[in-house]
N, C-alpha and C positions, 0 to 999 in steps of 0.2 A: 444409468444416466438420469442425471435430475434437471428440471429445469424453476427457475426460479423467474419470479415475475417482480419487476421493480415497475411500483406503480406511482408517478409525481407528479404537481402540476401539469409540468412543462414536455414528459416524456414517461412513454408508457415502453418497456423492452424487456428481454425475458435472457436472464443466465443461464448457460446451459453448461454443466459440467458431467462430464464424463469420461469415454474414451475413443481414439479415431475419427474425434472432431474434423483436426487438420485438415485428414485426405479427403472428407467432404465440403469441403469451406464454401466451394463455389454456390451447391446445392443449397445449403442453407442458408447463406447470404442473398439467393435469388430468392426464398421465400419471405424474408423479410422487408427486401427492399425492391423486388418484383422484378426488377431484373439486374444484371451486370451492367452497370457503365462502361460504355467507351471506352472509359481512361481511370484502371484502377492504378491506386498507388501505398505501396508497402513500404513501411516506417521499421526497419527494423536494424540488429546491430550485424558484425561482420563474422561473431562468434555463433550466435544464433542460426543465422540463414549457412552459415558453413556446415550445421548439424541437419537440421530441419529444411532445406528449400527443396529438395527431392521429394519429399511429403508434400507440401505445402504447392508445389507449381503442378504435382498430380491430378488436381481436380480444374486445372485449368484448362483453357482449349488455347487461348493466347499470355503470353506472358505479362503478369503486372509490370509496373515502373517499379523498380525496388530504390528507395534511400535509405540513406546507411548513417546510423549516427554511432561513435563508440562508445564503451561504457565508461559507468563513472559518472557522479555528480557532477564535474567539473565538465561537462558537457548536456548540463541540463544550463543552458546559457539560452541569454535573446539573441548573441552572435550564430549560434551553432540553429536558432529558430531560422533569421534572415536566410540562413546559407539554404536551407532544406526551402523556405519559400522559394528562393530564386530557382531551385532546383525544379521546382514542381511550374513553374512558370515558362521554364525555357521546355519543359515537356508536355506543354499545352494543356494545364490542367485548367478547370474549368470548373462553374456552378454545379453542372450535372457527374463531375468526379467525387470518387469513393476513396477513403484512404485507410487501410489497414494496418492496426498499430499492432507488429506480430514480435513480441518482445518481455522485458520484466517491467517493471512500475516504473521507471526513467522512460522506457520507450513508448508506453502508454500514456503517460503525462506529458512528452512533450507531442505526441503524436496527436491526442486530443485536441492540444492547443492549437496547432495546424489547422487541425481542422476546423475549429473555430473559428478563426481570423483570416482564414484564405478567402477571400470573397467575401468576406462577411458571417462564413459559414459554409462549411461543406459536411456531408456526411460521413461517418467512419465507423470502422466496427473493432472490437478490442479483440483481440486473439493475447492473453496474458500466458506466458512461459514457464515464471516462475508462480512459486506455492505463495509469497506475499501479493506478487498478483492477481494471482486467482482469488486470493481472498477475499484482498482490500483493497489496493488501490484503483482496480479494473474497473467496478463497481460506482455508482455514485453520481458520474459527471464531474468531478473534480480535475480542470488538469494544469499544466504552469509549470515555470520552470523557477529558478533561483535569482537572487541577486546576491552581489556578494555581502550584503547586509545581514540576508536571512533567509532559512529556505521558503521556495512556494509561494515568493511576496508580487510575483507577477501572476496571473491566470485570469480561468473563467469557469464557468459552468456552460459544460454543453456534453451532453448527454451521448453514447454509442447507440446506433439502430441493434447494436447486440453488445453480449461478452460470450466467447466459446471458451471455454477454460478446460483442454484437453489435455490429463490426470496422463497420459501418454511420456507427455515433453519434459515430466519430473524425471524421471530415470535417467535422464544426462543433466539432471543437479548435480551441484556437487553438495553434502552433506552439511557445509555449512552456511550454505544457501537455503536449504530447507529447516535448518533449524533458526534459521532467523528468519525465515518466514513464517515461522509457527510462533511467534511472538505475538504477530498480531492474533491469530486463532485463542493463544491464549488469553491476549485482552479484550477479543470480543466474549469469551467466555466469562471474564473477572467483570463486565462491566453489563452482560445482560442475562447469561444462560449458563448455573452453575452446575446444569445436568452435561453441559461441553466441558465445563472444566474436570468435573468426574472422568469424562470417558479420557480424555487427554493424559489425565494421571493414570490412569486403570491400565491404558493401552501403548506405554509409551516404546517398547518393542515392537509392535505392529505399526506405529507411525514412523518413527525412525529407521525398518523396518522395508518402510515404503507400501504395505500390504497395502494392494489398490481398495479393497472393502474399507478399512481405515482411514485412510488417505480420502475416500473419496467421503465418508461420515464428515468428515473435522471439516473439510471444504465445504461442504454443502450447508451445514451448520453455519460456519461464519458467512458465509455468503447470505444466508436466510435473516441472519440478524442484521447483517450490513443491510440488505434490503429494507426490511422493515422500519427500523431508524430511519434509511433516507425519504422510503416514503412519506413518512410522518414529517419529516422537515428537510426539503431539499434543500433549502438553501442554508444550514448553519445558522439556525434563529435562536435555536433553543436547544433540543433532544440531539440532535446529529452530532454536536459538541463533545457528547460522552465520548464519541469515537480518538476524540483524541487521549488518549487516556495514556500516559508514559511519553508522549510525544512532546509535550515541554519543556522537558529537558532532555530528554532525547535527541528533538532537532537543535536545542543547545551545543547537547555536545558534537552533534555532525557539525554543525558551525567551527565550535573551538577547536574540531580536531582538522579542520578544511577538507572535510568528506573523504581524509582519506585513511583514515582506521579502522572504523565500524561500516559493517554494513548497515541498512536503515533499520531493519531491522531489530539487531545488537542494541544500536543506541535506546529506540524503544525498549527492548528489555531491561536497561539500565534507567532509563527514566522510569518505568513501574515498581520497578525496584523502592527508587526515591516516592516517587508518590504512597507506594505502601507503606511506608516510615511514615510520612505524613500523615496518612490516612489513621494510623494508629495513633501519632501522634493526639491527633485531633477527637479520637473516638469513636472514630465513623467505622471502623472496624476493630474486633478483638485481638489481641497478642500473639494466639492461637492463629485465626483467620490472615493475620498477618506474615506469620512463620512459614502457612500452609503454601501460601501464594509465592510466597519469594523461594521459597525451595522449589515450586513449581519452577517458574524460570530458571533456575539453574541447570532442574533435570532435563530442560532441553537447550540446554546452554551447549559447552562452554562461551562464555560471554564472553570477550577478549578485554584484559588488563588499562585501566586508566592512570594515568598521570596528571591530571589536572588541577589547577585550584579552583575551589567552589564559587570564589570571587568572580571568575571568567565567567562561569557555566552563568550566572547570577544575570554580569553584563547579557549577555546572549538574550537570555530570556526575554529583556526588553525591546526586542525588535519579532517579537514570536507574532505572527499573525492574526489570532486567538487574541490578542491584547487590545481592550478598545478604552481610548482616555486614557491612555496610561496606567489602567489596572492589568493587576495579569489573571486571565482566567485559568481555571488549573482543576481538571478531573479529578475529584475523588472516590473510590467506593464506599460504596454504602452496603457492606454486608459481603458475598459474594453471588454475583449475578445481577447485581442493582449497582449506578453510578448518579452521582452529581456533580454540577460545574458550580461552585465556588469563587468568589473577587473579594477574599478578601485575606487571602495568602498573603501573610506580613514577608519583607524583607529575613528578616530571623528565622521567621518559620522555614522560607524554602534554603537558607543557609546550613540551619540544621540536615534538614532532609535531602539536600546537595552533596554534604559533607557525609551522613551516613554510606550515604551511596557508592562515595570516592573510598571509601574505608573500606567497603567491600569488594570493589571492583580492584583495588591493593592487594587484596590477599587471596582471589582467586584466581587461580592460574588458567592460563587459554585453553591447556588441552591436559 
């Protein structure tokens, strides 16, 4: 069991990844927030609590409020927000309520934002499902839902009193839910920590594998560097930036494809993809170092087949949230395990590197 401490202005809370989290949630939620509320309320979906609620209502003495949102982008919506407020209002929620986001990175972001905005603020704690959540998006304070403009263009920052990220609830992955959640593990390795990208190539049997030893290495790892990043810059000033590294085109293509071919992951891995064409383009990485990294992603691929023109992916990009005055900001590596954010990515240049992408994603097959 590791625990990790995220340290920021505005919010001091400690990751705790392990095993057999779950069946204690109560106990450890009491020690953070000193006691149980009244009125706890659980954010989560109908597949999830169908696997996991017998664990999960284990450490309880009374039952939470459970809400139910389903999967799928196309229900990270402000309508799908309203409905879950009204929900939590017709069940007397309150200032002094607690609300548990026990789910993958869609039920963590919108469950955040709940808590957010309910009162002005309520407190919650991240219980993440999947291996992208445990990673990445659990972590931070980040949370928001969509417009149909662009992802994530609504939100806020407001912090979890925890993340328990119990290494348990992978086994009823299914495989290619963990290999696109290991996208980001890879990009937090390509963008701080090239001794994680090592262990990732060295070890990709035992992570695919599921070996909890492995499994719980790569987590701990990207969660240590998510940490350290946001402590440095909670709020997206400067260094936190790097974290989006493959994600500009990425959320391009969830965009163009209307969230429903990739999972969030995939499209990241195909955005890194592009951004390392770029990166080489540019020099900021060797031919070599660039080869190394893009077969990385594949070996924990397969990444699923694109159809797009790069014209679309292009439009997209200007509505990317990362974009301020109309420049597009856009990660590049610098080496492997160092990043920079960059504004001055011509039109051409990310056309080329669009187009590279599309060319590869053409001739690799999904499975």
């Amino acid at each position: 069991m590791q625990t990790i401490r995220v340290d920021t202005p505005s919010a001091k809370y400690d990751v705790v990844t392990g095993t057999g989290l779950i069946a204690t949630l109560t106990r450890r939620i009491e020690r953070v927030h000193g006691r149980l509320p009244r009125r706890v309320f659980v954010l989560t979906s109908p597949e999830i609590w169908a696997l996991w609620s017998d664990t999960f209502l284990s450490s309880f003495k009374e039952s939470p409020i459970i809400l139910f949102l389903a999967p799928g982008e196309k229900h990270k919506t402000l309508p799908s927000v309203e409905r879950l407020l009204r929900q939590m209002v017709a069940a007397g929620a309150d200032r002094g309520s607690l609300l548990i986001a026990f789910g993958g990175g869609i039920i963590g972001d919108v469950g955040g934002f709940l808590a957010a905005i309910y009162m002005r603020g309520i407190p919650y704690v991240q219980v993440p499902t999947t291996f992208l959540a445990q990673v990445d998006s659990s972590v931070g304070g980040k949370t928001g839902v969509n417009l149909p403009e662009g992802k994530n263009l609504v939100g806020s920052f407001h912090h979890p009193l925890a993340v328990f990220a119990d290494i348990d609830v992978l086994g009823t992955l299914s495989d290619r839910e963990l290999r696109a959640g290991l996208m980001e593990s890879i990009k937090a390795g390509i963008i701080r920590d090239r001794s994680l990208v090592r262990f990732i190539e060295e070890h990709v049997d035992e992570v695919l594998g599921r070996d909890a030893k492995a499994l719980e290495k790569v987590i701990g790892t990207s969660i240590r560097i998510k940490a350290d990043v946001v402590s440095r810059d909670e709020r997206e000033n400067g260094l936190r930036m790097i974290l989006n590294f493959g994600h500009t085109l990425g959320h391009a293509i969830e965009q163009a494809t209307r969230y429903k071919l990739l999972l969030h992951g995939e499209a990241v891995g195909w955005g890194m993809v592009a951004a390392l064409a770029l990166a080489h383009r540019r020099g900021t990485i060797s031919s070599g170092q660039a080869d190394r990294l893009e077969q990385l992603i594949y070996l924990y691929g397969p990444l699923p087949p694109l159809k797009l023109r790069s014209a679309k992916l292009l439009a997209a990009t200007g509505s990317d949230k990362k974009n301020v005055g109309g420049v597009r900001r856009f990660v590049l590596p610098l080496g492997i395990g160092d990043a920079g954010v960059v504004e001055d990515v011509s039109p051409a240049e990310l056309e080329v590197a669009a187009s590279y992408m599309l060319s590869r994603a053409k001739e690799r097959p999904r499975s």
